[in-house]
C-alpha positions as CSV (number, residue, x, y, z in Angstrom):
1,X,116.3,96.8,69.2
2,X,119.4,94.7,68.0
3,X,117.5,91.8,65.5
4,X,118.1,87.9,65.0
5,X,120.0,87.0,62.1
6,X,118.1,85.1,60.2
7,X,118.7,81.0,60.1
8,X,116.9,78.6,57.7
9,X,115.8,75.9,60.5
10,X,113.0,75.4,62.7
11,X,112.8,78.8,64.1
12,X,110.7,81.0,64.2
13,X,110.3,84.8,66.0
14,X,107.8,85.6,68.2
15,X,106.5,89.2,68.9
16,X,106.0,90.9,72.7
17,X,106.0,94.8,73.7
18,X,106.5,96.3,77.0
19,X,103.6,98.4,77.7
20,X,103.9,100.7,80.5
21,X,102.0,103.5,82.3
22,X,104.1,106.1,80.8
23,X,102.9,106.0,77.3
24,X,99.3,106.8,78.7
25,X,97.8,103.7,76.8
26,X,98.6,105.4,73.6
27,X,101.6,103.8,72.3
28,X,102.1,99.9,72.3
29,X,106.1,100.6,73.3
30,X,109.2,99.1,71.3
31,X,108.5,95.6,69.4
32,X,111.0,93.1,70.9
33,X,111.9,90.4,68.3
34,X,113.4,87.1,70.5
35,X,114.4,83.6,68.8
36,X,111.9,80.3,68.9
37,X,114.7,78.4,71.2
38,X,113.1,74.9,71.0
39,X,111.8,75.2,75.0
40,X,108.3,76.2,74.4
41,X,107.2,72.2,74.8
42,X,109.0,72.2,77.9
43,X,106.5,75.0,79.0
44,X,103.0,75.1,80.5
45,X,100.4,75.2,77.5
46,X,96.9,76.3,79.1
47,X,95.4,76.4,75.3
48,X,96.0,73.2,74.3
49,X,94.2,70.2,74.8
50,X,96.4,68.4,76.9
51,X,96.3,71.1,79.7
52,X,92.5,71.3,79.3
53,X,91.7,67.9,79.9
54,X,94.2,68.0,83.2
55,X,91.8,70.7,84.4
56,X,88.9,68.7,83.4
57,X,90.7,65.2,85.4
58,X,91.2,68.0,88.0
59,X,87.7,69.6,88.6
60,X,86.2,65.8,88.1
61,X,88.3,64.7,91.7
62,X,88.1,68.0,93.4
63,X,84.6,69.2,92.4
64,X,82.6,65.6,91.0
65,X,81.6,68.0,88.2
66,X,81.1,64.9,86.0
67,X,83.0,66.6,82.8
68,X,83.6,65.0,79.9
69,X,87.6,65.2,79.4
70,X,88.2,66.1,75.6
71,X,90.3,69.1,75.7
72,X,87.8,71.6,75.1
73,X,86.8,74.7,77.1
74,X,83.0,74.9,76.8
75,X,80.5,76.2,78.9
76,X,80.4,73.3,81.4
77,X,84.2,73.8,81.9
78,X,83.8,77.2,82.6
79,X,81.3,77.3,84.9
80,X,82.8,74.2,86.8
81,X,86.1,76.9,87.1
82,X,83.9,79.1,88.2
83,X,82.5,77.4,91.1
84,X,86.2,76.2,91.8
85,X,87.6,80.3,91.9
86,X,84.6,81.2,93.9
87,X,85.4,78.0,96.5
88,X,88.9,79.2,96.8
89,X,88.2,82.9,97.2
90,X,89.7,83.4,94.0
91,X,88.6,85.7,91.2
92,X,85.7,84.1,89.4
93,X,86.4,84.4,85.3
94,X,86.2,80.7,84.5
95,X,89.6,81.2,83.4
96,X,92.5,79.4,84.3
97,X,96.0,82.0,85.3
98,X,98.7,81.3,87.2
99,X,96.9,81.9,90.4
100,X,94.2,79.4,89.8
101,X,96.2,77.0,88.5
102,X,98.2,77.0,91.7
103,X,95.0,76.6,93.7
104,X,94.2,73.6,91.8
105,X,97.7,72.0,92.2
106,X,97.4,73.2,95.9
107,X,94.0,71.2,96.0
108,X,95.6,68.1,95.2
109,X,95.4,67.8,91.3
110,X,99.2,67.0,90.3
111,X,100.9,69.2,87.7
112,X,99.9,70.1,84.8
113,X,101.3,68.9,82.0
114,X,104.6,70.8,80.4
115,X,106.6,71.2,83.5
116,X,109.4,68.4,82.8
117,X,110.0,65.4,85.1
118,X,106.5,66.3,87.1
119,X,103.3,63.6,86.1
120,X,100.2,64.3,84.8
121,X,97.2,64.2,86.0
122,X,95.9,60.8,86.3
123,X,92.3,59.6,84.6
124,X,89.2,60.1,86.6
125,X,88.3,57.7,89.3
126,X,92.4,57.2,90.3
127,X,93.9,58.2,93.4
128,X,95.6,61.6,93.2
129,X,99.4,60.9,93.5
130,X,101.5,62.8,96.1
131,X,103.2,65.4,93.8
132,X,106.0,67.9,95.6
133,X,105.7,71.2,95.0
134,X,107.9,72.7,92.1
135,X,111.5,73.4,93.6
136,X,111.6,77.5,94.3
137,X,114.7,79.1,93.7
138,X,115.8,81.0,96.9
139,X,118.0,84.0,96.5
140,X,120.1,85.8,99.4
141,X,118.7,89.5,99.1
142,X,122.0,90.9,98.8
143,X,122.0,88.5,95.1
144,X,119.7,91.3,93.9
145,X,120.9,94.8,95.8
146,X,124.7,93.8,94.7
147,X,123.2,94.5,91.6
148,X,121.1,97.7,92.1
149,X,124.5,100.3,91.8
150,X,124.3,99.2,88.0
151,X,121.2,100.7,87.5
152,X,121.8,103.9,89.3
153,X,123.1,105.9,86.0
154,X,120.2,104.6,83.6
155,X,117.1,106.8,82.6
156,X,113.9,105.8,81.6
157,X,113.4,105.2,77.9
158,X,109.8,103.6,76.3
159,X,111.5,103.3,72.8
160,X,115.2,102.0,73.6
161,X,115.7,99.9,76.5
162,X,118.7,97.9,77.1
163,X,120.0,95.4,80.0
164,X,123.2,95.7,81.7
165,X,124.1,92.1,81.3
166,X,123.4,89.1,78.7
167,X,120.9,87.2,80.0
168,X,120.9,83.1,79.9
169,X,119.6,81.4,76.8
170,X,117.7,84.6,75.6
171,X,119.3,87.5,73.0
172,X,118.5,90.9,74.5
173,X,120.2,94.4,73.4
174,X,123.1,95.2,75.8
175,X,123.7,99.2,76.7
176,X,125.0,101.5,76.1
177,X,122.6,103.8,75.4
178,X,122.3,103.5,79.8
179,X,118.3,103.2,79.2
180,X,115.3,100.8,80.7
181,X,112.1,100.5,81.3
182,X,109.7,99.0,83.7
183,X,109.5,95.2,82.1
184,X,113.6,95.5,81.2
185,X,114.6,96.0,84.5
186,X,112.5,93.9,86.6
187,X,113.2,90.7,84.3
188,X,118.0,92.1,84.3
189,X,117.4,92.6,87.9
190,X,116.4,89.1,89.0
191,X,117.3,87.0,86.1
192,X,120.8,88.3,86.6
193,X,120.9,87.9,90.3
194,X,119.3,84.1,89.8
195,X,121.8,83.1,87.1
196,X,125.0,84.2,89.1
197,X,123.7,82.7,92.5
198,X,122.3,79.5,91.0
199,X,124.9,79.1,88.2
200,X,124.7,76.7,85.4
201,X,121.6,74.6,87.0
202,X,119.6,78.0,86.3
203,X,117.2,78.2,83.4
204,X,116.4,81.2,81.6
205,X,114.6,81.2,77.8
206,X,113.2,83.3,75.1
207,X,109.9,82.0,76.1
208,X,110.1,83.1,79.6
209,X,111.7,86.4,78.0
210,X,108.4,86.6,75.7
211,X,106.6,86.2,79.0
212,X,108.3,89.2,81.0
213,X,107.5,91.4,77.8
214,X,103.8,90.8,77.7
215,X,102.4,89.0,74.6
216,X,101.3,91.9,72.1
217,X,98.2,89.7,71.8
218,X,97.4,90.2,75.5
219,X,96.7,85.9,76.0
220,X,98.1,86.8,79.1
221,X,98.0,90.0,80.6
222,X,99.6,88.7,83.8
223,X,102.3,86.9,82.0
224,X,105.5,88.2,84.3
225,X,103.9,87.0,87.2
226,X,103.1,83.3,85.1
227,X,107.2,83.9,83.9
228,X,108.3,83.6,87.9
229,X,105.7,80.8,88.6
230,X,106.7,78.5,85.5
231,X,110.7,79.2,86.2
232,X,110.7,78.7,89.7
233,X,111.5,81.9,90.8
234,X,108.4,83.4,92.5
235,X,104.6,81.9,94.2
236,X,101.7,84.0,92.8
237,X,99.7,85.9,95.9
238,X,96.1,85.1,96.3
239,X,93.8,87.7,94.1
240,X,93.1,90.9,97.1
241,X,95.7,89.7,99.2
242,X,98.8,92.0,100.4
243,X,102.1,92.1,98.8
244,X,105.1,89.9,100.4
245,X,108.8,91.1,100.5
246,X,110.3,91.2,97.4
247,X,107.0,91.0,95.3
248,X,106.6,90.9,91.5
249,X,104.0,93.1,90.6
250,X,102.0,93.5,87.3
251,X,99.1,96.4,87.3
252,X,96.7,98.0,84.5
253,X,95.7,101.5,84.5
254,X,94.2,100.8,81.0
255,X,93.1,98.1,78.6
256,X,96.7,98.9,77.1
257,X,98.6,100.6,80.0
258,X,100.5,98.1,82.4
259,X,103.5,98.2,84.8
260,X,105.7,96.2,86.1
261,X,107.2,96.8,89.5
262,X,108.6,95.2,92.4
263,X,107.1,95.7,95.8
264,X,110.4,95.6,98.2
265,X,108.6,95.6,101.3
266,X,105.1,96.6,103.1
267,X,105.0,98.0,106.4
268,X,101.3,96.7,107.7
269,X,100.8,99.0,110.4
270,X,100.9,101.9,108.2
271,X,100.2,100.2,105.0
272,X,103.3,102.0,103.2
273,X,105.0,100.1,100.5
274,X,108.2,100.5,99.2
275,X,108.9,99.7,95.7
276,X,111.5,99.1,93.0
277,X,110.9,100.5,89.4
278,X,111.7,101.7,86.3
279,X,109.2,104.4,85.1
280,X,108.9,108.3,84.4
281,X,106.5,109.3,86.7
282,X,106.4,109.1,90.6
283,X,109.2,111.2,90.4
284,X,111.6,108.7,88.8
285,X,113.6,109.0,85.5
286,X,115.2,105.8,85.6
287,X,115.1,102.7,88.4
288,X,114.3,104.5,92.0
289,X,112.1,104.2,94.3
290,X,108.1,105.7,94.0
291,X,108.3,109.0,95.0
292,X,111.3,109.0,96.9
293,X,113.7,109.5,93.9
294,X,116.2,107.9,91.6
295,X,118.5,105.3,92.9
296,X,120.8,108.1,91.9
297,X,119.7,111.1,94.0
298,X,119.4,109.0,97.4
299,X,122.0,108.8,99.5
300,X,124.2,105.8,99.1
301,X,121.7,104.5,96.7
302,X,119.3,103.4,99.2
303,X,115.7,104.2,100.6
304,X,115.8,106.7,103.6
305,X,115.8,105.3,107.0
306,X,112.2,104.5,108.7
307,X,110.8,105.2,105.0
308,X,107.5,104.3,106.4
309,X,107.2,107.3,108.4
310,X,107.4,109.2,105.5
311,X,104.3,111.0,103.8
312,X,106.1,110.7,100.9
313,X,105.8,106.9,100.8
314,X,102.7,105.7,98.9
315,X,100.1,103.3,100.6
316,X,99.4,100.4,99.3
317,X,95.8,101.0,99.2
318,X,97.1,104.0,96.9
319,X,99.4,102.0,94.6
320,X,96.5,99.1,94.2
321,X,93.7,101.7,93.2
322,X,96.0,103.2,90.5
323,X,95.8,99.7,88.8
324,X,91.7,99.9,88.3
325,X,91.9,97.4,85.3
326,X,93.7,94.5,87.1
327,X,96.8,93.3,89.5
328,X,98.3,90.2,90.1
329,X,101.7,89.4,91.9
330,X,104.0,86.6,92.7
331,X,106.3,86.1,95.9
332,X,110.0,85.9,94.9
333,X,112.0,83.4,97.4
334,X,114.2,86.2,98.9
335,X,115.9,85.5,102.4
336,X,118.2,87.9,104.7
337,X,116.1,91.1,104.0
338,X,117.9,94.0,105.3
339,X,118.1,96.9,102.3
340,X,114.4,98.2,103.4
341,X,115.7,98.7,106.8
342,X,112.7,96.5,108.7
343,X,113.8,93.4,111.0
């Protein structure tokens, strides 16, 4: 990967590796170094103490769990989360993700605080103001298939990705070599198609890079799916629910084995999904589609017509019980779908 020159100010380099199905759970992928950009305060916090004592506020009005707001996770915290996940169908860790924290906005407890311009929660005992909900960035579909031709000569590398295109506020390594992988392409793909459809408003950063790489720590597993949520781009999907057009997915196979993929559509009648990745198995060598091919090998670079009467296509009961060890996935705000050929 292309490095940072070094600068003697307040910067500082954070550490993130893709970690895909490929390697088997064996290899932790290529270390991507990215540039402390100053934006990390502008960005939700769930550690610190400020975002614990908005879920504390939060479960006090929602749940009268009587809490004692001091920023601190304990055992009464998590067992008040608990009974909140369990209320809302949710998964029940006692852990706040993207998903919960959506369900607690949803539930009427104001955003949390690091999302500019939005309050925080008020103190106990306060009437819950009427917040709107986060602006969602709404793409035409074609913003993202005008892009997809790109792709079409690039193979599938672990150890040497590289994006098409510079991306906004963030330094990535540009190709040649014509190589991606899984996390690489999903976060060109719609980054790209977001900045040239939104323009200059659009707001990209190495923290939301960080996110789309997976924190080699693992704080978050899920953390492309929190990347769409906290720019705008994407609504995380309930725990067990079905995927939406144009769905961000993030699955584990292993403790150390995820994929990122993007679910273009699901046809419920035969529960057939068609998806867009980067990976070396299914079939693919590069970005295609599962077990249909390269984008390529197929004609005119797109899925075959009435793909879901083809045995080829997986199920998504299939695709969801390859990810034993955990999925999670956000709604992008995609409108005019026609490339997966359903009405």
């Amino acid at each position: 990967m292309n490095t940072i020159a070094d600068r003697a100010d307040v910067r500082r380099r954070m550490q993130a590796r893709c970690r895909c199905p490929a390697c088997g759970g064996t290899s932790s992928g290529e270390l991507f170094e990215f540039e402390w950009d100053g934006e990390e305060d502008s960005e939700v916090q769930r550690s610190s103490s400020a975002y614990i004592q908005w879920v504390q506020q939060a479960l006090n009005r929602l749940l009268g769990a009587k809490l004692v707001v001091d920023g601190i996770s304990g055992t009464l915290t998590k067992s008040a989360l608990r009974s909140f996940q369990s209320k809302k169908g949710l998964g029940v860790d006692g852990i706040v993700g993207p998903i919960t924290e959506a369900a607690l906005i949803a539930a009427g407890a104001g955003q949390p605080p690091g999302y500019s311009g939005t309050p925080v929660a008020p103190p106990v005992g306060t009437p819950a103001p009427v917040t709107p909900p986060r602006s969602k960035i709404v793409l035409p579909e074609s913003a993202l298939t005008s892009l997809l031709p790109t792709f079409a000569g690039y193979t599938y590398s672990l150890d040497y990705p590289r994006y098409p295109w510079p991306l906004p506020g963030v330094s990535v390594p540009l190709a040649p070599p014509a190589s991606t992988n899984c996390c690489c392409f999903a976060e060109a793909l719609i980054v790209t198609a977001a900045a040239r459809h939104v323009g200059p408003g659009f707001r990209w950063s190495s923290a939301l890079h960080g996110l789309m790489m997976i924190p080699a720590d693992f704080s978050d597993r899920y953390s492309p799916i929190t990347a769409m949520v906290q720019s705008g781009l994407g609504t995380a999907i309930a725990d067990g629910a079905a995927p939406a057009p144009w769905s961000l997915v993030q699955g584990w196979r292993s403790s150390t084995g995820g994929h990122t993929m993007i679910i273009v559509a699901h046809h419920v009648p035969s529960d057939r999904v068609l998806t867009l990745e980067a990976n070396s198995a299914f079939g693919l060598n590069g970005v295609g589609c599962r077990n249909f091919g390269n984008l390529r090998d197929l004609p005119g670079g797109r899925p075959p017509p009435r793909w879901w009467e083809d045995s080829r296509a997986p199920t998504w009961s299939q695709v969801r019980s390859g990810y034993a060890y955990g999925l999670r996935m956000a709604r992008l705000g995609v409108t005019g779908l026609s490339w997966a050929g359903q009405s």
